[in-house]
N, C-alpha and C positions, 0 to 999 in steps of 0.2 A: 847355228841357231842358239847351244849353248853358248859361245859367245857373246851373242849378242845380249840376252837374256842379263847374262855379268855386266858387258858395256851400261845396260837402262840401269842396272840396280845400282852398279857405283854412281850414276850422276843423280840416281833418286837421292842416295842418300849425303849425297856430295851439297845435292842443294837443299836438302833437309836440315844437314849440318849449316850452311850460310845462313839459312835462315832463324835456326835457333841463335844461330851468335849475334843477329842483327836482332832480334826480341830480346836477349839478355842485355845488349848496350842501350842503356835509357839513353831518350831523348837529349838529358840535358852532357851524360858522358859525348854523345856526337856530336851536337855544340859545341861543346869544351874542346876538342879533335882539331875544328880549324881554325885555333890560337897561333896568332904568327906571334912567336915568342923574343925577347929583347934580355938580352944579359944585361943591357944598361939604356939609362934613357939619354940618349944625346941625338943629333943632327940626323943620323940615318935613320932610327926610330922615329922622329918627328917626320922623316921625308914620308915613310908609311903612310904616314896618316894624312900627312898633306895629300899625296896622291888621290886618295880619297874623297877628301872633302872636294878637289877637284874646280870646281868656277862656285861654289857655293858661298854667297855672300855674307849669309849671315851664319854662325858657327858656335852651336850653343857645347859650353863646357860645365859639364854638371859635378856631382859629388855627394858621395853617399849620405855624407855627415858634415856638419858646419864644422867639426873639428879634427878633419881627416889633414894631419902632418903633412904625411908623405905627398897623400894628394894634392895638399898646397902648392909644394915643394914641385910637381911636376906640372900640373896646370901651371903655374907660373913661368917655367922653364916652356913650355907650348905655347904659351902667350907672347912671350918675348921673342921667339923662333918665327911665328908668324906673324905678328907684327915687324920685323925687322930683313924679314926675307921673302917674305907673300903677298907683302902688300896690304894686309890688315892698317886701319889705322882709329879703330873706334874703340874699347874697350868700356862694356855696359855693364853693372854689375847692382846684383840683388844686395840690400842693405843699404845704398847709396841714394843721397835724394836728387829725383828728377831738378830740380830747379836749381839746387844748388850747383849742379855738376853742367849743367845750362850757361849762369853765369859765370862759371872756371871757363868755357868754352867762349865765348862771345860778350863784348861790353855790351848789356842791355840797362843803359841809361835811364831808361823809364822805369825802370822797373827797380822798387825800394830792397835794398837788403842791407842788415847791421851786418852779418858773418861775415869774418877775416877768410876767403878759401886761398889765399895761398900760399897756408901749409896743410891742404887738404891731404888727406891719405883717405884709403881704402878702409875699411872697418877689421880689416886684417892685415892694416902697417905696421903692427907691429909683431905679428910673426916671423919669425925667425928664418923659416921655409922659405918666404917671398921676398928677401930680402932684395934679391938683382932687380925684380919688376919693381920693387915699392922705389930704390932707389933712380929708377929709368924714370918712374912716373915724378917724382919731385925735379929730379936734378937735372934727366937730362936733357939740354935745350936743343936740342941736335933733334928729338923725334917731334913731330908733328902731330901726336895723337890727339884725340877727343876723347872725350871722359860721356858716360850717360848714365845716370841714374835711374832706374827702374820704378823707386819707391815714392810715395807720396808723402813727402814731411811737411811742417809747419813754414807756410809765409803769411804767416799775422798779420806783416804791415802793407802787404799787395793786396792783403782781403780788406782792411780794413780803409786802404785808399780809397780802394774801388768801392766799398760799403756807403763812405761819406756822399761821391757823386750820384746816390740814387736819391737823396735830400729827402733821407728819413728824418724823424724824429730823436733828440738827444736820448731817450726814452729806450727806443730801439738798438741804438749802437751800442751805450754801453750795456743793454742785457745780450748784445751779440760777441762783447769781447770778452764780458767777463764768462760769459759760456764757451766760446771756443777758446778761451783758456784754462777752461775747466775741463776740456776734455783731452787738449792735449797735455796735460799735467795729469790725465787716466784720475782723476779725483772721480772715481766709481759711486760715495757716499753723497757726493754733493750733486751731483749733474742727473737730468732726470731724461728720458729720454724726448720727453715733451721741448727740453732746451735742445739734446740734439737734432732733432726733426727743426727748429723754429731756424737754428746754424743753417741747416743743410737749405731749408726752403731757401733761407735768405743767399745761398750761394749760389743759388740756381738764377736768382733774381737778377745776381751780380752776371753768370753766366750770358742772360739771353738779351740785357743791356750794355756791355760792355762797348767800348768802341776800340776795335785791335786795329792798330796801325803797321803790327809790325808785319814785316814781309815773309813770316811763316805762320802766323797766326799764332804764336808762343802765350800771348796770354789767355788767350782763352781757351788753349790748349792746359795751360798752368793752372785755370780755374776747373777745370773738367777731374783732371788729376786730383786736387787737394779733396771738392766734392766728393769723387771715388774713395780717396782715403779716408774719410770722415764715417761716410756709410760704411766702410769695412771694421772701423774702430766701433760702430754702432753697435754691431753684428759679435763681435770677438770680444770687445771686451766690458761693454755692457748688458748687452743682453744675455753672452755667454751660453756656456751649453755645448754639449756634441753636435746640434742641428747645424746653432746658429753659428757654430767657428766651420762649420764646411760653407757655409753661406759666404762667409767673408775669404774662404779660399778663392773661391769663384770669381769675388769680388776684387782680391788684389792681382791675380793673375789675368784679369783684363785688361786692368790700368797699366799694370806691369807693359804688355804684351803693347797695346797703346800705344807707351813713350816708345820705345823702339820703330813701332811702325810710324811715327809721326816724326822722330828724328829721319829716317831713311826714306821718307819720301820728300822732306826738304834738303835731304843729303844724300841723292843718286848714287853719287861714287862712293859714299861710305860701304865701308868692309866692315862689319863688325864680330868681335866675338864678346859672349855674354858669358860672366860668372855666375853661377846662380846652380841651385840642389838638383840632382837626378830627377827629382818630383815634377820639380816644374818643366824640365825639359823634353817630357814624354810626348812623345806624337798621338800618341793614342792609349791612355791612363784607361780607358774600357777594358782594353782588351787584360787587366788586370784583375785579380781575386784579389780585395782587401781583405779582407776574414773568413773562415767558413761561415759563424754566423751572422757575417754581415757581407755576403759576397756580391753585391750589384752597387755597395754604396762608389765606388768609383767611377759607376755608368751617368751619377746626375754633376759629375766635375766638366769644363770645359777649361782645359789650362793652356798657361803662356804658349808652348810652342804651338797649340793647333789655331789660336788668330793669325800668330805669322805666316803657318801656313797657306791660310786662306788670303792673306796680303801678298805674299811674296811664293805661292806656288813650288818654284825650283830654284829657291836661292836658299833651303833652311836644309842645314847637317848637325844633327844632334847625336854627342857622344857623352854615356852617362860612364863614370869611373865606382870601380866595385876592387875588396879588395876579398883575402879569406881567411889569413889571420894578425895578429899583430894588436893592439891597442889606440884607441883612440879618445880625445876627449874634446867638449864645448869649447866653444873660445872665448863663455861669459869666464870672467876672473874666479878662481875659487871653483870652477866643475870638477867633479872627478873623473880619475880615466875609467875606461870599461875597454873587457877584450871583445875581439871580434867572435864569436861562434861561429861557426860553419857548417849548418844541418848537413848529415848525411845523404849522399847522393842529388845534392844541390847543384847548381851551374860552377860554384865556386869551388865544392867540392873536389871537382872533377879538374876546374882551372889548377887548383893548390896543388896536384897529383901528376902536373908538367914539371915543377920542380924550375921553372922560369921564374926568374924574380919583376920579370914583365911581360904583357902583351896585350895583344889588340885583336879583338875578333869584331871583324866585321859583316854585320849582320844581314847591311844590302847583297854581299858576294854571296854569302850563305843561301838566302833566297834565289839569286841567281840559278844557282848551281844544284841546289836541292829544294825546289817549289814546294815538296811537299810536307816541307819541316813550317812553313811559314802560318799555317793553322795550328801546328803542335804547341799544345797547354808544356812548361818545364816549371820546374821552381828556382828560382832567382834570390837573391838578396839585395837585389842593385835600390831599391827605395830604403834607406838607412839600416840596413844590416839585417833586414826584418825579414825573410824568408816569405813569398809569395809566389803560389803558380800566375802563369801570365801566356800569353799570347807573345812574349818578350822582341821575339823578331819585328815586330810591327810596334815598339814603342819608340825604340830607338834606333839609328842610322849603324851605332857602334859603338860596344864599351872598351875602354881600358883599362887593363889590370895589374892591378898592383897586390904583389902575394903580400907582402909585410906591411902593413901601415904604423903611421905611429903618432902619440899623439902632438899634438902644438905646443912649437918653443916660443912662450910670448916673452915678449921687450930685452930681448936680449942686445940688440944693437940700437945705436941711436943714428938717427934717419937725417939729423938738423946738424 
């Protein structure tokens, strides 16, 4: 009997003790645990993650900072790996305008454009990091890619063809061009928003009489776009404000989300993978705390990857990239650097504390294997260095980690 007595008491306290040591390891230390770790990034590290993404067609590649080095430097290296061994062959990117990178892609005769694209580059060709992609994308005639632009830039002289065939009044056109040259020249002082609303009406006009002959529906597709970009430039940078630039988030990551879904339903077989911020790539931005005193403002966003979602169900794998120390800076000319911070006891914290100079945690096995982490609130830094709790497992598919970042080597090679 005394035995037995001893046997219950040591597994009381046996599991007393398991227990304590599973309450002292925070959430985000047991996260950080199933980092498959990489000494370096080449071919077997990329197979990882291929594995992964698995039959998924569309493959969004995110980034903490628009001026993450290192990050360049390996997203570029994963783009080129999949595109050249996976089968990828579209490559979409945030910064880049829809129509331009339309007509890089396909002679669309009917359709007026002055710009030289072909010596187009990325808005990041001249980074130093991306040097093997920037020069795949100009020079090498061997690959077959498509190019697709996400953003909605200036076609003056498409709006202003199709302005002429509605046989308005001399009256009307030039206060339509000198207005929608006033607003894409941001002349904030002179343009009222009475001119942009009379713009936008008149592009709708253009929208609902057009006559598309082409065989994807591209111009009126084209007209839809520029419209959305015109209302988001309404929002952001005339009306301005905290409200009204979340309004125009909403507003560009539609359009954004859009082109994509309207390239890949007139292009089946397209594969694509999308550059574009950690932000935009969230599956589910709610399950985030933007501030404490502003903690639901992320509940009225609906971003790029959740229309894909709902377009293309099980073809969308989203991997945001986080790093936890190191330096990083903008890629406007003249930014300066800034280090990385890494709040205590954060997702990064814990990552920097493997002592890997890479890895990969993947968030869907995590769920798999442990359901009940997939509710668990952690605090993360993966939306630009900025420290927030989040529902993180439910945003993203999977990050990748880079402990040292650094910042951007601009123009150091020449590309021509």
């Amino acid at each position: 009997m005394l035995l037995m007595v001893k046997t219950i008491t040591v597994l009381l306290l046996a599991i007393a003790a398991l227990l304590s040591s599973c309450q002292e390891a925070t959430v985000e230390k047991q996260i950080a645990s199933y980092m498959i770790p990489f000494e370096q990034v080449d071919q077997a590290s990329f197979e990882e993650i291929a594995q992964r993404i698995g039959d998924s067609e569309i493959v969004i590649l995110g980034e903490a900072g628009h001026g993450d080095g290192k990050t360049y430097e390996v997203k570029a290296e994963l783009v080129q790996y999949l595109m050249k061994e996976k089968g990828f062959n579209t490559l979409a990117l945030e910064g880049a305008g829809f129509v331009d990178l339309e007509l890089k892609n396909n002679d669309r005769k009917d359709f007026p454009q002055s710009r030289d694209l072909s010596k187009w580059k990325p808005f990041w060709g001249d980074v130093k990091q991306t040097e093997g992609l920037v020069r795949d994308i100009l020079h090498n005639e061997k690959l077959k890619w498509k190019f697709l632009g996400l953003e909605s830039h200036p076609s003056n002289e498409f709006l202003l063809q199709e302005m002429k065939k509605l046989q308005l009044d001399d009256t009307q056109i030039d206060k339509f061009e000198n207005s929608l040259l006033k607003i894409y020249d941001l002349d904030v002082e002179n343009v009222t928003i009475e001119e942009i609303d009379f713009v936008l009406e008149t592009i709708k006009l253009i929208e609902n009489s057009i006559i598309d002959t082409t065989h994807d529906n591209f111009f009126k597709h084209t007209v839809q776009t520029i419209y959305a970009g015109i209302e988001g430039m309404k929002y952001f940078y005339f009306l301005g404000g905290f409200d009204n630039e979340n309004v125009f988030v909403n507003i560009r990551d539609k359009y954004m989300a859009n082109n994509v879904i309207w390239h890949k339903k007139n292009n089946p077989s397209a594969k694509i993978i999308v550059w574009i911020a950690n932000f935009h790539g969230a599956k589910q931005i709610q399950k985030v705390v933007y501030k404490e005193d502003n903690r639901d403002l992320y509940k009225g966003f609906k971003l790029f990857t959740e229309y894909l979602l709902e377009a293309f169900p099980d073809k969308i794998y989203s991997i945001a990239f986080t790093s936890s120390i190191g330096e990083v800076k903008g890629i406007v000319q003249g930014s300066e650097p800034f280090s990385i911070t890494t709040k205590v006891n954060s997702l990064e914290y814990y990552l920097d504390k493997q002592n890997t100079p890479f890895g990969y945690l993947d968030f869907n096995e995590i769920k798999v294997k442990k359901p009940f982490f997939e509710e668990k609130s952690f605090d993360a830094m993966i939306l630009g260095y900025d420290t927030k709790p989040g529902q993180w497992l439910n945003v993203f598919d999977g990050v990748f980690y880079i402990k040292t970042n650094e910042p951007l080597k601009m123009a150091e090679y020449q590309v021509w």
